[in-house]
BATITI-147585 format. One record per residue: residue number from 1; residue in one letter; x, z, y of N, C-alpha, C, O in turn. Coordinates in steps of 0.02 Angstrom, whole numbers. Layout:
ATOM  nr rest    n.X    n.Z    n.Y   ca.X   ca.Z   ca.Y    c.X    c.Z    c.Y    o.X    o.Z    o.Y
ATOM NUM    A      X      Z      Y      X      Z      Y      X      Z      Y      X      Z      Y
...
//
This chain:
ATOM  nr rest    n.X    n.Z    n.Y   ca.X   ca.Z   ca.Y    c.X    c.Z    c.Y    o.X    o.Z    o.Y
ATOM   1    X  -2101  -3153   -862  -2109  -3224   -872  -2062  -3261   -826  -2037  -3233   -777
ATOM   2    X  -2052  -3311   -838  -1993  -3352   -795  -2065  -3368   -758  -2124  -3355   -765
ATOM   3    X  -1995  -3428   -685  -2018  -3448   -642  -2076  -3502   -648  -2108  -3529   -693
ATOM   4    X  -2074  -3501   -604  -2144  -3586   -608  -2110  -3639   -549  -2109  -3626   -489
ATOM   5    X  -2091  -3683   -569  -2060  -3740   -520  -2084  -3746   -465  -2143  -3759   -451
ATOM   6    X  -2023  -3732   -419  -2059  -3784   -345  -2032  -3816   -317  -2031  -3830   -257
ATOM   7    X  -1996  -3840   -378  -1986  -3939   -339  -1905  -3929   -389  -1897  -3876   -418
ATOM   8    X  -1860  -3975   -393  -1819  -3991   -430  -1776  -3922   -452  -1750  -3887   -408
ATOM   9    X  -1771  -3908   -504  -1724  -3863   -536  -1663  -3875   -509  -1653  -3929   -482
ATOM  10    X  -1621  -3834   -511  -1549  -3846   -497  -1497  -3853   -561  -1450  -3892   -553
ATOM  11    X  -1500  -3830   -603  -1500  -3829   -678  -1543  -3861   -739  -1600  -3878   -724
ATOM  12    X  -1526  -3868   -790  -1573  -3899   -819  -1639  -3861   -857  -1630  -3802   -873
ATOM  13    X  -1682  -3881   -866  -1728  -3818   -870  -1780  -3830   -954  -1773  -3887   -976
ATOM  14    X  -1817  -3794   -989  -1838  -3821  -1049  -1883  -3755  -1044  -1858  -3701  -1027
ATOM  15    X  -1938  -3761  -1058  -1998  -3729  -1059  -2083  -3735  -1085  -2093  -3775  -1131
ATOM  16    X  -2121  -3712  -1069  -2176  -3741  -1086  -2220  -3745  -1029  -2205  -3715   -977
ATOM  17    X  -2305  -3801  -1037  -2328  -3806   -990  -2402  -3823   -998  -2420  -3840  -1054
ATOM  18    X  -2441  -3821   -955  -2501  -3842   -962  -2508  -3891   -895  -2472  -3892   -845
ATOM  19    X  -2575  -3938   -912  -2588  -4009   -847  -2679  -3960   -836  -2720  -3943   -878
ATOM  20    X  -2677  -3953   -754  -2740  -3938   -761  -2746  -3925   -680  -2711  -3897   -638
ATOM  21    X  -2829  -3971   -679  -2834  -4002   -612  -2783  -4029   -591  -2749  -4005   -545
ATOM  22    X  -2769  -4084   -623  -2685  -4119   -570  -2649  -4075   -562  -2616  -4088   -512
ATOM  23    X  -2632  -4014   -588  -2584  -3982   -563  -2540  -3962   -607  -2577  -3924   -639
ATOM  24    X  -2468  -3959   -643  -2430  -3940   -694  -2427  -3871   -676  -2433  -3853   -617
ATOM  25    X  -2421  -3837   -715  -2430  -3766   -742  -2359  -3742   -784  -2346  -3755   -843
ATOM  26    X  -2324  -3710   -741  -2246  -3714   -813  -2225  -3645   -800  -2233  -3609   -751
ATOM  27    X  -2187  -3633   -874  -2131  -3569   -869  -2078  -3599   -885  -2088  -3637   -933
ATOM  28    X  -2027  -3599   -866  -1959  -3608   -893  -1909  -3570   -888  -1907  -3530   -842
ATOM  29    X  -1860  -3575   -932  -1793  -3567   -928  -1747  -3603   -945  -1748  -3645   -990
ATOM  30    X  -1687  -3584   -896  -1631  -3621   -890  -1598  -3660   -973  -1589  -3619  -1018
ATOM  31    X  -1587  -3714   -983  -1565  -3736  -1043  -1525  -3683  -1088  -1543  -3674  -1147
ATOM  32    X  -1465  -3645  -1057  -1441  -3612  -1060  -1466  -3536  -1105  -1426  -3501  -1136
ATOM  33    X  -1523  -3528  -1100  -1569  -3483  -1119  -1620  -3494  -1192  -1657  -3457  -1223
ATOM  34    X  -1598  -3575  -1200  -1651  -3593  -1265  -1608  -3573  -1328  -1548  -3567  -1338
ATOM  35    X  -1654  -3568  -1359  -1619  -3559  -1452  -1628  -3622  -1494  -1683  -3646  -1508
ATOM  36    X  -1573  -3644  -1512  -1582  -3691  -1566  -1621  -3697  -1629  -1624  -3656  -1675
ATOM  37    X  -1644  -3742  -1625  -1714  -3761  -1687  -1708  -3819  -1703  -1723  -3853  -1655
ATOM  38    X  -1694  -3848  -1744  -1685  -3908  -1780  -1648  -3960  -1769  -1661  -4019  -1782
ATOM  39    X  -1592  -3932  -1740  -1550  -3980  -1714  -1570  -4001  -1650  -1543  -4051  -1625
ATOM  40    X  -1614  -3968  -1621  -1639  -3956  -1530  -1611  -3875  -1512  -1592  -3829  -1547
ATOM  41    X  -1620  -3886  -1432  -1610  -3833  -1407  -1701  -3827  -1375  -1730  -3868  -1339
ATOM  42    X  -1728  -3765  -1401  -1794  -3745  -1377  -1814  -3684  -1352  -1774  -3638  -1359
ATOM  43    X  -1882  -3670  -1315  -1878  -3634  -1260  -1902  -3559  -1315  -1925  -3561  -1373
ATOM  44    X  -1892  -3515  -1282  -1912  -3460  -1331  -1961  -3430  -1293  -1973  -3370  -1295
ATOM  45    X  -2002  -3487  -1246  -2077  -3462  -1221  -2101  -3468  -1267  -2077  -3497  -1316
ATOM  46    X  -2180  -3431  -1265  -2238  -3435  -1328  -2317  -3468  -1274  -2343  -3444  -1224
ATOM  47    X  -2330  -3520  -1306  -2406  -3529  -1245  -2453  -3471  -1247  -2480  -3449  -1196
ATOM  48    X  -2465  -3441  -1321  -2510  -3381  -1316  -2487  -3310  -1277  -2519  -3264  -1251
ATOM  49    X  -2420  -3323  -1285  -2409  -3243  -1240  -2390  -3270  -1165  -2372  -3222  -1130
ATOM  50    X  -2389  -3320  -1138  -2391  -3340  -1057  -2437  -3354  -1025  -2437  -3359   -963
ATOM  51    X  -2514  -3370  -1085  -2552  -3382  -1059  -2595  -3330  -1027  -2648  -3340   -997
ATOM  52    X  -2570  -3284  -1037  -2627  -3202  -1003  -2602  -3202   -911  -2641  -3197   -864
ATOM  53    X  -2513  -3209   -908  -2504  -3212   -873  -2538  -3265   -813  -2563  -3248   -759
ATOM  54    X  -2529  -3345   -845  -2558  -3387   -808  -2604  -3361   -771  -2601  -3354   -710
ATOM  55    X  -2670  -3341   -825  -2747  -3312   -820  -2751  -3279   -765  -2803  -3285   -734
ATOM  56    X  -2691  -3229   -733  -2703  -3177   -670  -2678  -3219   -620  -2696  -3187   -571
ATOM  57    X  -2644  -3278   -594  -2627  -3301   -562  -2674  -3376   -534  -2670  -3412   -485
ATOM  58    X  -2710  -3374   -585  -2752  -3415   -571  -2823  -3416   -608  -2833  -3431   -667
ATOM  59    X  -2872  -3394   -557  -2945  -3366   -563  -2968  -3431   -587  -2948  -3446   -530
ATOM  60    X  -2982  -3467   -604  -2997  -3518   -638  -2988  -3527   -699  -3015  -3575   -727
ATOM  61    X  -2956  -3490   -727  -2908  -3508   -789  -2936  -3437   -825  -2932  -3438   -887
ATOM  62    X  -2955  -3394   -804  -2978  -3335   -831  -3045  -3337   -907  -3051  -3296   -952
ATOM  63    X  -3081  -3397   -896  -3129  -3393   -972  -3107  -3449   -999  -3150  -3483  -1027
ATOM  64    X  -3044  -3473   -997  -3015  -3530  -1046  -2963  -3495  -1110  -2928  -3444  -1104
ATOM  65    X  -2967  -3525  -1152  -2921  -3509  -1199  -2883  -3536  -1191  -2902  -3582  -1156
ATOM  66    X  -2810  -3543  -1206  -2758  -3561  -1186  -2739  -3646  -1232  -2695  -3686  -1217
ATOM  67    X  -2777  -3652  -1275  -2803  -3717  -1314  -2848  -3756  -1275  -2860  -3815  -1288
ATOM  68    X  -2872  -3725  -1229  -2931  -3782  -1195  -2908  -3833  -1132  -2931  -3885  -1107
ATOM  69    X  -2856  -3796  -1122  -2816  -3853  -1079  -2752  -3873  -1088  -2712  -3827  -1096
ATOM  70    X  -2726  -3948  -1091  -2695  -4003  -1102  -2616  -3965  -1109  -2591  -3947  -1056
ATOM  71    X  -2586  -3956  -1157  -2516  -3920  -1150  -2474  -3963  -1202  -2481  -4007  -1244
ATOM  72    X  -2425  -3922  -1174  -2367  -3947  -1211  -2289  -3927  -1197  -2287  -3890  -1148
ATOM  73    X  -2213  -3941  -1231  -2166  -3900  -1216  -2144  -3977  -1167  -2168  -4033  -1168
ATOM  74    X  -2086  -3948  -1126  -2042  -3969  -1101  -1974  -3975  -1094  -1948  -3931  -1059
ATOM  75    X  -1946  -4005  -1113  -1866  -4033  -1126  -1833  -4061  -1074  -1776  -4082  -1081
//
């Protein structure tokens, strides 16, 4: 899984993310790394296959489905 931000990218970055407890939740990769989709450049994360990962990194997150908290991609 890519990184999880800690604090300004140095590059430009496009990924996906979840909001939970005030806290953003992200994987990304470098722009550089997205595949084009509709005349965008998009991330070739999946929320269902990052979200297992999330789940071990944060004990809280372990009996949520990955639909139950607030997500979305990032550009």
């Amino acid at each position: 899984m890519s990184r999880l931000p800690t604090g300004q990218p140095e590059t430009g970055q496009i990924g996906i993310f979840w909001w939970w407890k005030g806290k953003l939740l992200a994987a990304t990769n470098p722009v550089e790394d997205g595949e084009l989709a509709g005349g965008k450049v998009d991330s070739k994360l999946a929320h269902v296959k990052t979200w297992p990962v999330l789940q071990k990194r944060h004990r809280g997150l372990r009996l949520l489905d990955y639909e139950e908290v607030p997500r979305g991609e990032w550009r």
